[in-house]
MDTraj code that builds the backbone (N, CA, C; nanometers):
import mdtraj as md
import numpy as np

residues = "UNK UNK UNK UNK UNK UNK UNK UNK UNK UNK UNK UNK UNK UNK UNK UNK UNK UNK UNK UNK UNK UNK UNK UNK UNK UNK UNK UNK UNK UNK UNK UNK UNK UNK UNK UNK UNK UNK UNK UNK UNK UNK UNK UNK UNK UNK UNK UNK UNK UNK UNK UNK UNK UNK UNK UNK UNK UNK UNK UNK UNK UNK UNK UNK UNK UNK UNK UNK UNK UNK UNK UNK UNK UNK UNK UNK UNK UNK UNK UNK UNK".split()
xyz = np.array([
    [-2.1237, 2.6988, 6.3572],
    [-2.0328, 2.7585, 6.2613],
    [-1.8909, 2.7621, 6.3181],
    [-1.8988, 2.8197, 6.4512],
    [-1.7824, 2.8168, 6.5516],
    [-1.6635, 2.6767, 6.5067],
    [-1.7591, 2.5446, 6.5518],
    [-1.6723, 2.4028, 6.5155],
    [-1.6658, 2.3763, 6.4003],
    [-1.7207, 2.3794, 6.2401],
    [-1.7052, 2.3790, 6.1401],
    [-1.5898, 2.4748, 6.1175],
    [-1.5627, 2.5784, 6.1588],
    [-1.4322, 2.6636, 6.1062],
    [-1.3105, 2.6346, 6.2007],
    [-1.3276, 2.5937, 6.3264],
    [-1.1936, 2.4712, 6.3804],
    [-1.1626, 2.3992, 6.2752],
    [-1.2792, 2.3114, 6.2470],
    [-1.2406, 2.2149, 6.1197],
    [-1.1768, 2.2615, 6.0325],
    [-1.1728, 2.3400, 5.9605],
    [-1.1425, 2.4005, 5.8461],
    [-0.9778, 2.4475, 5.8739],
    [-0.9570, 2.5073, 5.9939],
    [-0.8248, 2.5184, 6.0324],
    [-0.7407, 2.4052, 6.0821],
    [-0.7998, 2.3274, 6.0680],
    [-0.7445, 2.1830, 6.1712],
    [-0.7318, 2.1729, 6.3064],
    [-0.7915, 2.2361, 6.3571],
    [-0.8099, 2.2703, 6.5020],
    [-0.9355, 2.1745, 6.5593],
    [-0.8810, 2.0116, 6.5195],
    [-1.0076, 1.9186, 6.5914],
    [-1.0124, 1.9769, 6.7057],
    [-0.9140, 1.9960, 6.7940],
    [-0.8796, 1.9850, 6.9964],
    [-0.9783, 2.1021, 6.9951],
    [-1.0070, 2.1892, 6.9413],
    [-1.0734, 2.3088, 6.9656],
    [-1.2033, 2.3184, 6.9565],
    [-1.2114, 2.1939, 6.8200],
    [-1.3634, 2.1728, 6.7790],
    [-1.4728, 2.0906, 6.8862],
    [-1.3718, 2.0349, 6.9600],
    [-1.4006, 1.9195, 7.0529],
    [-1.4113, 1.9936, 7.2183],
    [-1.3644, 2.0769, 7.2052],
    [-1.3463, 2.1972, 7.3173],
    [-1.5044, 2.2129, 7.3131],
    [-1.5033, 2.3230, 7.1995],
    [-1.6310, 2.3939, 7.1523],
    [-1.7663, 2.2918, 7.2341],
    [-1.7441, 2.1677, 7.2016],
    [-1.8773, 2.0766, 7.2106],
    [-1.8839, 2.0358, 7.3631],
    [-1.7548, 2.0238, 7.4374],
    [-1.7317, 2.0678, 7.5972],
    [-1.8348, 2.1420, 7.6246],
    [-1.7576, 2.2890, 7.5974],
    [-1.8467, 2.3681, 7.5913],
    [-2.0194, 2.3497, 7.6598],
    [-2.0364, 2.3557, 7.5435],
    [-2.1540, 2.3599, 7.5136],
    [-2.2549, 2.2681, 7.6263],
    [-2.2064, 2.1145, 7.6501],
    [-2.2430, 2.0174, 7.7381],
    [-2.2407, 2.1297, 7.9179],
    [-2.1634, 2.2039, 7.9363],
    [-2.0647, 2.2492, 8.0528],
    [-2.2163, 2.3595, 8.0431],
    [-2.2179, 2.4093, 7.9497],
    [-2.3447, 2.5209, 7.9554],
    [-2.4278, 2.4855, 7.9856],
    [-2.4964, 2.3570, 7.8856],
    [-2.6259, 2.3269, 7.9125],
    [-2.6521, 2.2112, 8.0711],
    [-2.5421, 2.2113, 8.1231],
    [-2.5514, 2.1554, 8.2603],
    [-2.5321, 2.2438, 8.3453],
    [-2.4890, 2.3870, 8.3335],
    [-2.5388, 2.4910, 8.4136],
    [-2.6467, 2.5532, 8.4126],
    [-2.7389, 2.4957, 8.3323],
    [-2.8972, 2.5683, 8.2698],
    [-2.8977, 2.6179, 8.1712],
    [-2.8088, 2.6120, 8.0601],
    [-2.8496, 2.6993, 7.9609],
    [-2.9466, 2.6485, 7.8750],
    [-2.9863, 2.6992, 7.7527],
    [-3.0586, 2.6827, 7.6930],
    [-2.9582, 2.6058, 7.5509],
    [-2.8705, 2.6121, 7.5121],
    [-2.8059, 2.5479, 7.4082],
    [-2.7611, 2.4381, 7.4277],
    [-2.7534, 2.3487, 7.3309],
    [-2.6804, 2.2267, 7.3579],
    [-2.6615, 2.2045, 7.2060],
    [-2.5801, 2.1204, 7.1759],
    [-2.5231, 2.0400, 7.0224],
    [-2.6519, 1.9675, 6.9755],
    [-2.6822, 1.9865, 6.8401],
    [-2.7140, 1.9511, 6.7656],
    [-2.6365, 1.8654, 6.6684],
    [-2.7458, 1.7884, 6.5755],
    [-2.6343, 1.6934, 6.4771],
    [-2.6080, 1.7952, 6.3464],
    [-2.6183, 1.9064, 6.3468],
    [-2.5146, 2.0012, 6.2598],
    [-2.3754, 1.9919, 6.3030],
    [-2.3933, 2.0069, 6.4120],
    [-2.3028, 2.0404, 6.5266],
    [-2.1870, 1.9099, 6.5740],
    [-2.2409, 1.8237, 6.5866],
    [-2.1681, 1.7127, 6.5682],
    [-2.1450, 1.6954, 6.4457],
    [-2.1768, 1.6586, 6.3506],
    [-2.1318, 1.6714, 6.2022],
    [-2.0254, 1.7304, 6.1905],
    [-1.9863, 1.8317, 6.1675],
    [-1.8708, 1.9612, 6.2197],
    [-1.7941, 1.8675, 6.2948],
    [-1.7978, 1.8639, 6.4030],
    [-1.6946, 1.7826, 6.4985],
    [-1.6519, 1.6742, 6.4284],
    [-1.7583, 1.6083, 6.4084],
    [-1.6565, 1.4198, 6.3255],
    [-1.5791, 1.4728, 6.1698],
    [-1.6082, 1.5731, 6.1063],
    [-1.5882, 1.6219, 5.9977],
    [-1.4032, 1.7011, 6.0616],
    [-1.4268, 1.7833, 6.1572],
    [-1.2695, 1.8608, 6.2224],
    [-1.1761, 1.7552, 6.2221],
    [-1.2467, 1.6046, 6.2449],
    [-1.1718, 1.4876, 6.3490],
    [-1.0976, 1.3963, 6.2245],
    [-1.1909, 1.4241, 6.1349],
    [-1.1313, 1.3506, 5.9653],
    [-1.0385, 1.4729, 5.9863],
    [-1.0330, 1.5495, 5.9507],
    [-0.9587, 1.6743, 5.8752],
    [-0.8048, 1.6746, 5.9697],
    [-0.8399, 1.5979, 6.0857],
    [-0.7056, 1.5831, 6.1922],
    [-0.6667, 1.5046, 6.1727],
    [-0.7035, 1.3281, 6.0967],
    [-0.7331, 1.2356, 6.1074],
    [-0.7169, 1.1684, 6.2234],
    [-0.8114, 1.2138, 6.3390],
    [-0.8341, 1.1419, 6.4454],
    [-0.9605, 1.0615, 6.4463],
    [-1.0031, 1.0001, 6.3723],
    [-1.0634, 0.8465, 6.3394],
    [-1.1530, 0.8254, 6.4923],
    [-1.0396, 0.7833, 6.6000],
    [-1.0808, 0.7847, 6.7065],
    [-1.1710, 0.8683, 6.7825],
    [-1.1554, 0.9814, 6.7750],
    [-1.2262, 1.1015, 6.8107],
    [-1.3202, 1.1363, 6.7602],
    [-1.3657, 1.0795, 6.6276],
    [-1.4563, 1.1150, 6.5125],
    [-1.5398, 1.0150, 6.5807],
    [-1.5199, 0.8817, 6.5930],
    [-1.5973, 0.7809, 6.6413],
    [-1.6701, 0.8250, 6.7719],
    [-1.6025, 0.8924, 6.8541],
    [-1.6224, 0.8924, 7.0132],
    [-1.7242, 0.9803, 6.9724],
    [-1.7203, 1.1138, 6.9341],
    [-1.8718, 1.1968, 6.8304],
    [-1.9749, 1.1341, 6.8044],
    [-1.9710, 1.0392, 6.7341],
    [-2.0682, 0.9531, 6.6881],
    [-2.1320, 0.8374, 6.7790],
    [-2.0594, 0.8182, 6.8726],
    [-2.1122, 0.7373, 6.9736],
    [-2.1954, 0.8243, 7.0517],
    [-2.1469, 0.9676, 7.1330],
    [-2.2054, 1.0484, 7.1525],
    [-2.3305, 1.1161, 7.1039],
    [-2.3472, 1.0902, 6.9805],
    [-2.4776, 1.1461, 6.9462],
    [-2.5421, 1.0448, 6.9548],
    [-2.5138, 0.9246, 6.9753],
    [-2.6137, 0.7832, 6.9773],
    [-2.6998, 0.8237, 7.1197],
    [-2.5794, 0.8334, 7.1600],
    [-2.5931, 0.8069, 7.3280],
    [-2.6936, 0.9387, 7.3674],
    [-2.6599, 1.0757, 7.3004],
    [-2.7720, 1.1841, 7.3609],
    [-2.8971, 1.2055, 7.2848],
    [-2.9214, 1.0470, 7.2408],
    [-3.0503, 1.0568, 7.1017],
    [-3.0802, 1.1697, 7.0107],
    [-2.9587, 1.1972, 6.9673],
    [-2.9548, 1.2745, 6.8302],
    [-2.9666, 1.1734, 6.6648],
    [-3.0507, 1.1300, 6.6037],
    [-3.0632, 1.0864, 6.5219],
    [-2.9965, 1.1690, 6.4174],
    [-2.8838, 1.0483, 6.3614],
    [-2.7931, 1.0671, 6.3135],
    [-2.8293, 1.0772, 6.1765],
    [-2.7650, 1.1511, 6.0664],
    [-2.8238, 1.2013, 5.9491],
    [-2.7457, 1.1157, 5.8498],
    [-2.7534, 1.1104, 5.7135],
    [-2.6618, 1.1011, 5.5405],
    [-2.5154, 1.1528, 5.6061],
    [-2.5143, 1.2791, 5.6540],
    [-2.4291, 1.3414, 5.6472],
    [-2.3054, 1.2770, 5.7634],
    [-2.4394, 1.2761, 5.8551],
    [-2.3306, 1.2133, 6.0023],
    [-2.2496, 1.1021, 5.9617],
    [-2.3050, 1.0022, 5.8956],
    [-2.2537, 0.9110, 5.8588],
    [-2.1316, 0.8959, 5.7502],
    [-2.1465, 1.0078, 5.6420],
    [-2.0625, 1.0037, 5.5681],
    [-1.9347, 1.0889, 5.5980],
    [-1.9506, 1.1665, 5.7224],
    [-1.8466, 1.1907, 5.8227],
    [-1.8108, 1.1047, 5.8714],
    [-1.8427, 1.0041, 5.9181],
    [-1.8079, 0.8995, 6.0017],
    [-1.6900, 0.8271, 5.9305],
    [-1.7551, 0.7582, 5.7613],
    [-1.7164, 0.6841, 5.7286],
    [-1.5798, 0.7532, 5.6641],
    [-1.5782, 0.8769, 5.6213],
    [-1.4473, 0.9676, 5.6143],
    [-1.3334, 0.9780, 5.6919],
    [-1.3667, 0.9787, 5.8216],
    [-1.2883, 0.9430, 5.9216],
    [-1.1814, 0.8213, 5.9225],
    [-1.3022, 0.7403, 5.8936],
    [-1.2303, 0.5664, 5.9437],
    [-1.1367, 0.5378, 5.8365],
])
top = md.Topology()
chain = top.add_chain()
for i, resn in enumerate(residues, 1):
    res = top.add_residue(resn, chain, resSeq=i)
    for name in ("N", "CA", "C"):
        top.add_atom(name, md.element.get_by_symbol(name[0]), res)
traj = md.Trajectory(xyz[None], top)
């Protein structure tokens, strides 16, 4: 909810923070990590910035941490570009 309401303010850098975050946690042991809600949100902040680029780098990222990408991911994606 956190990165969906960056989005909403235009605060990609923050939304993209947030997902830092989160990586920074779950490599200290935590128990959370990003989900493709969660990325969704992010490539969605990255349209709303139109950073295209950044939206992509999201989406490569969820390739890469085998998050099977959804309707939605994609039509974030393609919003972006």
């Amino acid at each position: 909810a956190a990165i969906a309401a960056c989005g909403n303010c235009l605060e990609w850098q923050r939304s993209l923070a947030l997902l830092q975050d989160l990586d920074l946690h779950r490599a200290a042991g935590g128990h959370l990590r990003a989900d493709v809600m969660a990325l969704n949100a992010a490539m969605s902040a990255c349209d709303k910035g139109r950073e295209w680029e950044q939206a992509l780098a999201v989406f490569h990222r969820t390739c890469l941490d085998g998050i099977s990408p959804s309707v939605v991911t994609f039509n974030a994606l393609i919003l972006a570009l």
